[in-house]
C-alpha positions as CSV (number, residue, x, y, z in Angstrom):
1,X,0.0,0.0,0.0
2,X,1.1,3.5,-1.2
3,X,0.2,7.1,-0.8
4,X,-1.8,6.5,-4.3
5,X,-3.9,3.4,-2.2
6,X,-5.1,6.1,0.5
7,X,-6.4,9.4,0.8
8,X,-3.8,10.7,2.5
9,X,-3.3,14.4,4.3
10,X,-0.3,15.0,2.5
11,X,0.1,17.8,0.0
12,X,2.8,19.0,-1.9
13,X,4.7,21.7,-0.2
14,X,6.4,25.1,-1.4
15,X,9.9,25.8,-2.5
16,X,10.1,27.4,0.7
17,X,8.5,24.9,3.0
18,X,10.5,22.0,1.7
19,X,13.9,23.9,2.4
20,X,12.9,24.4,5.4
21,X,11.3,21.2,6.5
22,X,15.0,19.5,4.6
23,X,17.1,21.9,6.4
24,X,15.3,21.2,10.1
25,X,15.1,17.4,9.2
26,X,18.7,17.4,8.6
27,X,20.0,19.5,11.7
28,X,18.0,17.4,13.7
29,X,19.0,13.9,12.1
30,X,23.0,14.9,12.6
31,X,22.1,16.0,16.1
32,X,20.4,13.1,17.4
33,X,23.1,10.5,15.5
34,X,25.4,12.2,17.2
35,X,23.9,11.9,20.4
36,X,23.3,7.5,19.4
37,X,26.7,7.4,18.6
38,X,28.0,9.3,21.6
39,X,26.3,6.9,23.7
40,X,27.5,4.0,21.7
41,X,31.7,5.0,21.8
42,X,30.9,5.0,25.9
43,X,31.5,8.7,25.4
44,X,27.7,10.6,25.9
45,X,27.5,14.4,24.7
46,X,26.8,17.0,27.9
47,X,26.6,13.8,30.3
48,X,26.4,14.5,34.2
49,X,25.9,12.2,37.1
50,X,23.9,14.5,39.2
51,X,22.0,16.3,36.0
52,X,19.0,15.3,32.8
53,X,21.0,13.6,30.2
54,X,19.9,13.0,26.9
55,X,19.0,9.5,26.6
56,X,20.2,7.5,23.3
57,X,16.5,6.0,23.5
58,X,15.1,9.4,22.7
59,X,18.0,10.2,20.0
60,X,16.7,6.9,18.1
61,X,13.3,7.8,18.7
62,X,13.6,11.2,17.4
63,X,16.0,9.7,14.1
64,X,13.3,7.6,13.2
65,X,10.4,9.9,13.1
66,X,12.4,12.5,11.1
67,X,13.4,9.5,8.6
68,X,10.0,8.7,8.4
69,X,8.9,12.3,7.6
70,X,11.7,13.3,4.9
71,X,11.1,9.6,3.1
72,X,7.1,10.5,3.1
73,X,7.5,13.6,2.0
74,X,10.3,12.9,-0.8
75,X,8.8,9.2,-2.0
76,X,5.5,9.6,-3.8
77,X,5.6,5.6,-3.7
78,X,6.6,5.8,0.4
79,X,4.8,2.4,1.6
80,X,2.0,3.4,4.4
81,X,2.3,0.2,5.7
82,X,6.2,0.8,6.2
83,X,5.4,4.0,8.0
84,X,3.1,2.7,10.0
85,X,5.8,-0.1,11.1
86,X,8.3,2.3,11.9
87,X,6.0,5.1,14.1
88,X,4.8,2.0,15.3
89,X,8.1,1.2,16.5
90,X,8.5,4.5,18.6
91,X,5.3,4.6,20.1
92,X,5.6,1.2,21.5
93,X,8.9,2.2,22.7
94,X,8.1,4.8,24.5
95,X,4.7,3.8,25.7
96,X,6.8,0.5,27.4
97,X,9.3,2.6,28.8
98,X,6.2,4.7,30.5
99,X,5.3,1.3,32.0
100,X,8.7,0.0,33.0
101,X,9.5,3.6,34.9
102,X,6.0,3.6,36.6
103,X,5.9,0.0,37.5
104,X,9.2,-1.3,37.8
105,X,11.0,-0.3,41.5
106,X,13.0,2.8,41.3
107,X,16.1,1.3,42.9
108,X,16.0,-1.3,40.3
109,X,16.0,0.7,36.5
110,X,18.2,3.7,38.9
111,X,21.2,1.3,38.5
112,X,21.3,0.8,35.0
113,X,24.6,2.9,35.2
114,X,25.3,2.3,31.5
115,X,22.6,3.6,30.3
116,X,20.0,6.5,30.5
117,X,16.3,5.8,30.5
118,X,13.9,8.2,28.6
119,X,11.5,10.4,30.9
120,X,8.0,9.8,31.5
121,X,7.3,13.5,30.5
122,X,9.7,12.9,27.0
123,X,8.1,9.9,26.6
124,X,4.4,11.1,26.6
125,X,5.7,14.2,23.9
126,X,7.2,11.2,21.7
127,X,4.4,9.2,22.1
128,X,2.3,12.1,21.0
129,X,4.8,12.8,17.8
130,X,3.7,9.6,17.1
131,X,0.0,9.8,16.9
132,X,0.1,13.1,15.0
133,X,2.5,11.1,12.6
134,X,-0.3,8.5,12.2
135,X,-2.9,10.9,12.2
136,X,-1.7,13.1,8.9
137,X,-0.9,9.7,7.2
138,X,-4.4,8.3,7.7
139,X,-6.8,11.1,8.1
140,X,-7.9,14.1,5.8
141,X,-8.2,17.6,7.5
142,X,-9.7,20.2,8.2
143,X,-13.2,18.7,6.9
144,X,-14.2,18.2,10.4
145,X,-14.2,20.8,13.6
146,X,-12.4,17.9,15.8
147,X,-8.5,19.4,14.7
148,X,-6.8,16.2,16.1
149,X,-3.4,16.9,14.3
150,X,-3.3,20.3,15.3
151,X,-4.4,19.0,19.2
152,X,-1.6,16.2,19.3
153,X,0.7,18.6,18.2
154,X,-0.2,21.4,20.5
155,X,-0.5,18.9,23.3
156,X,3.2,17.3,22.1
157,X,4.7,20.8,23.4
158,X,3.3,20.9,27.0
159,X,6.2,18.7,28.0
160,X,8.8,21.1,27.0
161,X,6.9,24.3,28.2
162,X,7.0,22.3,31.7
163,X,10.8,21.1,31.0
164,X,11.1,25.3,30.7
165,X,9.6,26.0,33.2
166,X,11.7,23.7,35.6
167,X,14.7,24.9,34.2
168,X,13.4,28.7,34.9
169,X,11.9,27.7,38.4
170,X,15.2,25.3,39.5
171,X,12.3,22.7,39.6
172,X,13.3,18.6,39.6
173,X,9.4,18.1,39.2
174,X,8.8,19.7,36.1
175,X,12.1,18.3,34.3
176,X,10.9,15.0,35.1
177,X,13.8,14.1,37.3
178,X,13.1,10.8,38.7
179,X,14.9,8.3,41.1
180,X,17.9,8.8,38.9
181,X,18.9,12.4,38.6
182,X,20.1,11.6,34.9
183,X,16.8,10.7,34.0
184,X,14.9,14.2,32.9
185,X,14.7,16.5,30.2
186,X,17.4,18.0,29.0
187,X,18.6,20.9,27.2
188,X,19.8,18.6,24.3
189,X,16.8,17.2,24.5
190,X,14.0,20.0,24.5
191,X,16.0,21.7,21.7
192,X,15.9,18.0,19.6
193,X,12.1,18.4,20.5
194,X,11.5,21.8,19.4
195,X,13.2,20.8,15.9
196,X,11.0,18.3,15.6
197,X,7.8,19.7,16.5
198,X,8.5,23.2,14.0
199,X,9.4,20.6,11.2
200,X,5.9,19.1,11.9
201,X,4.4,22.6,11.6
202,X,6.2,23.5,8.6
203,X,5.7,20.3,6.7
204,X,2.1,20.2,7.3
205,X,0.3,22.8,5.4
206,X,-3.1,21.5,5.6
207,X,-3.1,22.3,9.7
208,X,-6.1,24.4,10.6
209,X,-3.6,26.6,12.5
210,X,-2.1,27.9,8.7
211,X,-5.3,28.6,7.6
212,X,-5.9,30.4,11.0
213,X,-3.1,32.5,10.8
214,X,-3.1,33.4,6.8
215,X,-7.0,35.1,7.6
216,X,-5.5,38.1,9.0
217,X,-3.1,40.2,11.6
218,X,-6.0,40.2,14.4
219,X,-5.8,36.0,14.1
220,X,-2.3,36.1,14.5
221,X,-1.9,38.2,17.4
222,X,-4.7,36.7,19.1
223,X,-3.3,33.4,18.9
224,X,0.5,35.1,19.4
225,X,-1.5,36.1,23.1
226,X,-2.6,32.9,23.6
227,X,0.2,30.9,22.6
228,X,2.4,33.0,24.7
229,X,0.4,33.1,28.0
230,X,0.5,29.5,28.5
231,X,4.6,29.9,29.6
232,X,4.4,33.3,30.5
233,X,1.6,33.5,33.2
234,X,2.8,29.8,34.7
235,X,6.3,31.6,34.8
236,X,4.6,35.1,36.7
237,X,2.5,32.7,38.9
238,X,5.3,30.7,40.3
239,X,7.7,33.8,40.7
240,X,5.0,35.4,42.9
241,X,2.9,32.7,44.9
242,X,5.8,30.2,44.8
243,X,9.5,31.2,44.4
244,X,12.4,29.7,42.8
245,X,13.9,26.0,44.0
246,X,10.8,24.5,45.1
247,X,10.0,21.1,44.5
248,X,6.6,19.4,43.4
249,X,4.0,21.1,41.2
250,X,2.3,24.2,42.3
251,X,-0.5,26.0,41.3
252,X,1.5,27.4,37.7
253,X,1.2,24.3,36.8
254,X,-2.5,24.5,36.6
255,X,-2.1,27.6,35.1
256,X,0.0,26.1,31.9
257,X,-2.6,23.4,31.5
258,X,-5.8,26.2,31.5
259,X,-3.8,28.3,29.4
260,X,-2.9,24.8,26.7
261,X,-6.9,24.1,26.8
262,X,-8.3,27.6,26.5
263,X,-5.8,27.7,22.9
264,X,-7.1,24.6,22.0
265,X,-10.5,25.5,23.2
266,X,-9.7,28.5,20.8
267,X,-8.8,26.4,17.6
268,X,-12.1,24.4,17.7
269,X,-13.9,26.8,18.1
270,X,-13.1,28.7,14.9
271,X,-12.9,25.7,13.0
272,X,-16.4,24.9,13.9
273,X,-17.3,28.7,12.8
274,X,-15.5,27.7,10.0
275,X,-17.0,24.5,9.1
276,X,-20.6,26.2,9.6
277,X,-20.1,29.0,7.3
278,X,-18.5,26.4,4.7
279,X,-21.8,24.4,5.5
């Protein structure tokens, strides 16, 4: 089974678009080789005992997707069935390393001194790349209000606003720091994330959000506002009812999530406008 055996939500893209989707792709492909191969010579990039370390887990992860994009976006013959195996692949990965790091006794997967598990928190935004990858393979948008590629996506980025936020607040919580300190996010890690999710954005151009933003200056600032306030008032929040160097979540937490479902909130609503005045 091909892309010509399915009705697929893949369009061609711009001169533009496809440079930039390549040149993304490609800076994160060399990145997160290097990070596999670091691991692999015994000699890990930015490694710390008492700090988040990239994992090679999340490296691979992250090589595969952006494989899997570049040979669906270059391949007009790509096999769907191929894709499928190889998202598949990473979402069972990283939903079984979910499993093993909430079930399995800290002490025990804490001594794997070798090695660096992924995060729960990285591991829910992969898992999330994952079903958006499925998601524009399989499913034609935007002919219904229900935006799930643009919600997967959107929700894909709440792990590294948190990872930010810890980083900004000198929180263990939010950088998903668990019984082994070397198990979090990373810096490595939430840039190798944001490369992926803006190569996702630019290589999609049927997301609602394009459409959004190309009806005018007013839609882009309003979502700008929105987009914005979900890291800045968490950040505001914590730095007056809270403080730096705390530990556990605190009420900016709550904030982020209110401030991810009222953009999302936001989206579905206009595409429902959308799909009424279409109607």
């Amino acid at each position: 089974m091909t892309r010509g055996d399915v009705a697929r939500d893949i369009v061609d893209l711009t001169p533009l678009q496809r440079r930039l989707t390549s040149g993304l792709d490609a800076a994160l492909a060399v990145a997160s080789a290097a990070v596999v191969l670091s691991w692999v010579l015994g000699r890990p990039l930015l490694y710390s005992q008492a700090a988040p370390v990239t994992s090679p887990f999340t490296a691979f992860s992250l090589l595969v997707l952006v494989l899997v994009r570049q040979a669906r976006l270059r391949d007009p013959d790509w096999p769907v069935t191929l894709n499928f195996a190889m998202t598949g692949l990473v979402l069972g990965g990283n939903v079984s390393s979910i499993v093993m790091i909430s079930l399995m006794p800290a002490k025990l997967w804490a001594s794997f001194s070798a090695v660096v598990l992924t995060s729960v928190m990285t591991s829910i935004g992969l898992v999330l790349f994952c079903l958006y990858d499925l998601v524009i393979v399989f499913r034609q948008t935007p002919r219904s209000a229900f935006l799930l590629d643009d919600m997967l996506l959107h929700l894909a980025l709440v792990p590294g606003g948190l990872s930010l936020l810890g980083y900004l607040l000198g929180n263990p919580t939010y950088l998903s720091v668990h019984a082994d300190p070397r198990v979090g996010i990373s810096v490595l890690e939430m840039g190798l994330m944001a490369l992926y999710a803006a190569g996702a954005v630019v290589s999609n151009p049927r997301l609602f959000l394009w459409g959004f933003l190309a009806s005018g200056w007013t839609n882009r600032l309003v979502f700008a506002g929105l987009f914005a306030n979900q890291f800045v008032a968490p950040l505001v929040v914590a730095l007056i009812f809270s403080g730096t160097g705390g530990k556990g979540p605190g009420i900016e937490l709550f904030v982020m999530l209110a401030g991810v479902v009222t953009t999302i909130s936001f989206l579905l609503l206009q595409a429902r406008v959308q799909v009424r005045q279409a109607g």
